[in-house]
N, C-alpha and C positions, 0 to 999 in steps of 0.2 A: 446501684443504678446500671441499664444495664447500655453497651454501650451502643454505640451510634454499628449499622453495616450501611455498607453504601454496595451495591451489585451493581457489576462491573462489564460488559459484554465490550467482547474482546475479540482476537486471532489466537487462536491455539498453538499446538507445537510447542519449537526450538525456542520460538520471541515471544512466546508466552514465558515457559519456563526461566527464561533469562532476566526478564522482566520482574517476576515475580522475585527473584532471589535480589534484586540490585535497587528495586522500585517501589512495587508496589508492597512489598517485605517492612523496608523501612518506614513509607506510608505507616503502615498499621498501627508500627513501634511507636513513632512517634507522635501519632495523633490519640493513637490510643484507639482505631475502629477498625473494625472486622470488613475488609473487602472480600466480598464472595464475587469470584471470576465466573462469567458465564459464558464459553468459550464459544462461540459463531460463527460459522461461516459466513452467513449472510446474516446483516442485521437490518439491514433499513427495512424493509419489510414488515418485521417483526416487531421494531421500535416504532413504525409510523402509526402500526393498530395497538398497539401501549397504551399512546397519547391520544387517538381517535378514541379510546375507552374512555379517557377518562383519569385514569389507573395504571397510570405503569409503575410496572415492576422495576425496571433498570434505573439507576442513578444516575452513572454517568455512560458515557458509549463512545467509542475512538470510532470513525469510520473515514473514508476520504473528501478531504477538501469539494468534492462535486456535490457529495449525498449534503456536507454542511450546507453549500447554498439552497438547493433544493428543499432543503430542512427548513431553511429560512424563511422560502417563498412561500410555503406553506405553512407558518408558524409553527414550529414543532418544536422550537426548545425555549429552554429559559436565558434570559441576558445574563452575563456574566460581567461580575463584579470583580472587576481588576485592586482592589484594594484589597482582596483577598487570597489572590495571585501573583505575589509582587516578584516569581521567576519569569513571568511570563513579561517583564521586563527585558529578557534577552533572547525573545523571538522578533522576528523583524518582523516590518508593520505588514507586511507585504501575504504574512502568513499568520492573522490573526485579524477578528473583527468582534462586533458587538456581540456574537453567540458564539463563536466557536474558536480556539487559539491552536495553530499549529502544534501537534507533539512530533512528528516525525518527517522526513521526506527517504523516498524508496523510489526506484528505479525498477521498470519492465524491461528487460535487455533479453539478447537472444544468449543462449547456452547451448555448450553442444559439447559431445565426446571425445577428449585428443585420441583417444585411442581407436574411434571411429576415422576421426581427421586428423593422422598424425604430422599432415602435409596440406596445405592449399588449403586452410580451413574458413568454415564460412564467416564472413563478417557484417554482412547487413542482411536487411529482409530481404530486400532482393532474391538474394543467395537462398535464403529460409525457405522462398517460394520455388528457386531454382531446384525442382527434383531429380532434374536427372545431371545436372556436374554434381550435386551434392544429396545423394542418394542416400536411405537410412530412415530411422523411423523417427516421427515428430508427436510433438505436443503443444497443444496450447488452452488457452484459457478456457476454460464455459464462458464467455461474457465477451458484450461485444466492445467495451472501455479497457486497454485499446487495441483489441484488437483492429479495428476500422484504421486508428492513427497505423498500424503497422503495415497493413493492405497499402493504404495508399503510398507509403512510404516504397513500400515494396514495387508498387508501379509508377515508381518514378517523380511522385510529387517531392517537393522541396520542403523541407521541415514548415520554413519560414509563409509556406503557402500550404497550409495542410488545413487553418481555418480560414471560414465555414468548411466542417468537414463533404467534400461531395459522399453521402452517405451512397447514392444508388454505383457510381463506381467501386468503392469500399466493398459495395457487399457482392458484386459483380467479382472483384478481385478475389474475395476470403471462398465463393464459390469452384474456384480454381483450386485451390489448396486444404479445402475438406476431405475430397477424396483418399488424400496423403495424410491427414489425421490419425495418428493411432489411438491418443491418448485426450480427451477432452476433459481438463484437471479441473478441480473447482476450491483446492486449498492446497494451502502453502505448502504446509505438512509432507501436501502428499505432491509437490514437486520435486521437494530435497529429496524424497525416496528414490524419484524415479532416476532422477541423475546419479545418486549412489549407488544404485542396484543397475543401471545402464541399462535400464527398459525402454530407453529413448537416447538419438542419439544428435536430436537438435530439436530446441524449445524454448519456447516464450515462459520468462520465469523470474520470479522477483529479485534482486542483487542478494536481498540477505540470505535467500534459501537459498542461490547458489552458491555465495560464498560456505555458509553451513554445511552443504555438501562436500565443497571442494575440500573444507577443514577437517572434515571426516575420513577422506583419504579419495572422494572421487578422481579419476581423470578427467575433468572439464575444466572448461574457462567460460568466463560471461564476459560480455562483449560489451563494454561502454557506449560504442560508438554507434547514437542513434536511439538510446537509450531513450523511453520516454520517462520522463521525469514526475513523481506524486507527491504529494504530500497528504497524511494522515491528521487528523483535527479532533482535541477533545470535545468533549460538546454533555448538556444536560438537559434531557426530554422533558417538555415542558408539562410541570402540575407532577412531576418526581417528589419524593418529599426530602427534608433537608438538604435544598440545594447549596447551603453554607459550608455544610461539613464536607461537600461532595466538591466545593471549589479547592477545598482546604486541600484535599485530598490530589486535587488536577495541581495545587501548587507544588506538594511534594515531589509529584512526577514529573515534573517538569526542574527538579531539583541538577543542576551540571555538575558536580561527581556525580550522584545517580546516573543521569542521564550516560557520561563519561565510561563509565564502568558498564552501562548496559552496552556501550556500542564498541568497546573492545573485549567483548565478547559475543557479540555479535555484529554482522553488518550493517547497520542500520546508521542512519542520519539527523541526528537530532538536532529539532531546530529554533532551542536556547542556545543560542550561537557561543554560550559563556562554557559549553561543555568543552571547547576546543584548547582549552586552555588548561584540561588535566589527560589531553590524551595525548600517545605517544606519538610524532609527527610522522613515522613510516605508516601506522596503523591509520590514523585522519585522511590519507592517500589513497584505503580502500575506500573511504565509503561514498554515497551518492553526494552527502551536500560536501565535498571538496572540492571546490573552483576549481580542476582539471576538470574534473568527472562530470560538475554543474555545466562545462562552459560547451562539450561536444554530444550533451543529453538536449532532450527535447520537453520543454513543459509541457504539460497536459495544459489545456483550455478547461479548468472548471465550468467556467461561465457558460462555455456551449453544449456542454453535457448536462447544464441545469436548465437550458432552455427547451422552446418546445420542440426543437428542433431536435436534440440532443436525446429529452425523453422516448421522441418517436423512435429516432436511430437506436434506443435500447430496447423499448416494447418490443423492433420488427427480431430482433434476435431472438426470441425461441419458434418463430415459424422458419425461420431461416435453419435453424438445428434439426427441426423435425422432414425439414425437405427432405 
């Protein structure tokens, strides 16, 4: 008989590869099915015409907590069956609902070169936006989440008053600091590069890639302070076929030594809170969900990224690129 695949769309790279050795590796062993990764940049996109077919191809799909709502309001995935998820017992309620359960939380912080700034170096947006004390070549996302939370950050709004985002000052502000753009990234992968190879010398960059960098032997640091705060969410498109064997499969990875071992080998935050209790306590200090690192980060607003307010502030982002 032959056995169960579940395909897989995913992030590439370093937390792919990490992944797959601590994770999704075990997954296979133990359930006995063949996970075929389909590495993405962008998925919502391409999972929303999946499920609009009829026919999707993907089993199961990680994307961020915003696209899960979004997913929602539109009906696009299947309900999940907590009886067949019973790690998903040590995610808090707070990052888990009737379709989608917390796998990860990650941090956007600014990154920059000590060997650029081996003195005075920069620490908030502000500074990021500030080109001429802090002069040098930058980067930042393709996309406008969040870039927008970092703009207005950058002009002075207060974390705590950052929603409803004013989207037309947001985009008034990112128009300032495109000119200063070297580098418009649109994966992870090709973050870690830039800060290793030091083609940029301050940038908007995920906490794992830069730590991965920094572990590589970069000279940089990433900057907690102001950090906005994500969380990543499993999820299963809806009319997927076996979505039992495909929960089976979200419950392995969601396993805390798995999880444990993925994140002291990588930066990354995992949010079966039960992982914390196989890692070593200097290592739990890098990553984003450690109560230091949670308590001076900024959450993202899912909720207003999934509205219509939020979609529009996304649509206007590729006429805003092409200006």
């Amino acid at each position: 008989m032959a056995q169960d695949v579940v395909n897989y769309a995913t992030d590439g790279g370093t937390i792919l590869d990490v992944k797959q050795e601590y994770l999704i590796g075990p997954a296979e062993e133990k359930l006995g099915v063949d996970v075929v990764v389909d590495a993405m940049t962008s998925r919502f996109a391409p999972f929303k015409a999946q499920v609009l077919s009829g026919k999707p191809t993907w089993n199961l799909i990680d994307f961020s907590a915003g696209y899960g709502i979004r997913s929602q309001n539109e009906d696009l995935l299947e309900k999940l069956d907590y009886s067949l998820i019973p790690n998903a017992a040590g995610v808090p309620d707070a990052y888990k609902d009737d379709y989608t359960v917390g796998s990860t939380a990650y941090a956007t912080g600014l990154g920059y070169s000590t060997e650029a700034f081996p003195d005075n170096p920069p620490q908030t947006w502000a500074d990021f936006w500030d080109v001429e004390a802090f002069p040098g070549r930058r980067a930042m996302r393709n996309g406008p989440r969040p870039a927008l939370e970092l703009a207005l950050l950058a002009d002075g709004v207060a974390p705590e008053d950052l929603y409803p985002l004013d989207v037309e000052r947001a985009y008034d502000k990112m128009a300032e600091i495109k000119p200063h753009i070297d580098v418009w990234w649109s994966s992870g992968a090709e973050t870690t590069q830039l800060l290793y190879d030091q083609e940029v010398d301050l940038m908007q960059i995920w906490d794992g890639r830069a730590k991965n960098a920094i572990n590589e032997g970069a000279p940089a640091v990433f900057v907690w302070n102001n950090a906005i705060v994500e969380y990543a969410v499993f999820a299963i498109p809806k009319g997927s076929s076996h979505p039992e064997v495909t929960m089976k499969v979200i419950n392995e990875m969601l396993n805390p030594e798995g999880q444990a071992k993925w994140a002291s080998n990588y930066a990354t935050g995992p949010l079966n809170t039960n992982f914390a209790e196989f890692m070593d306590p200097e290592r739990l200090k890098e990553l984003p969900s450690a109560p230091e690192n949670l308590a001076i980060g900024i959450p993202l607003n899912n909720a207003w990224w999934a509205s219509e307010a939020g979609e529009e502030a996304e649509r206007r982002w590729l006429e805003f690129m092409q200006q």
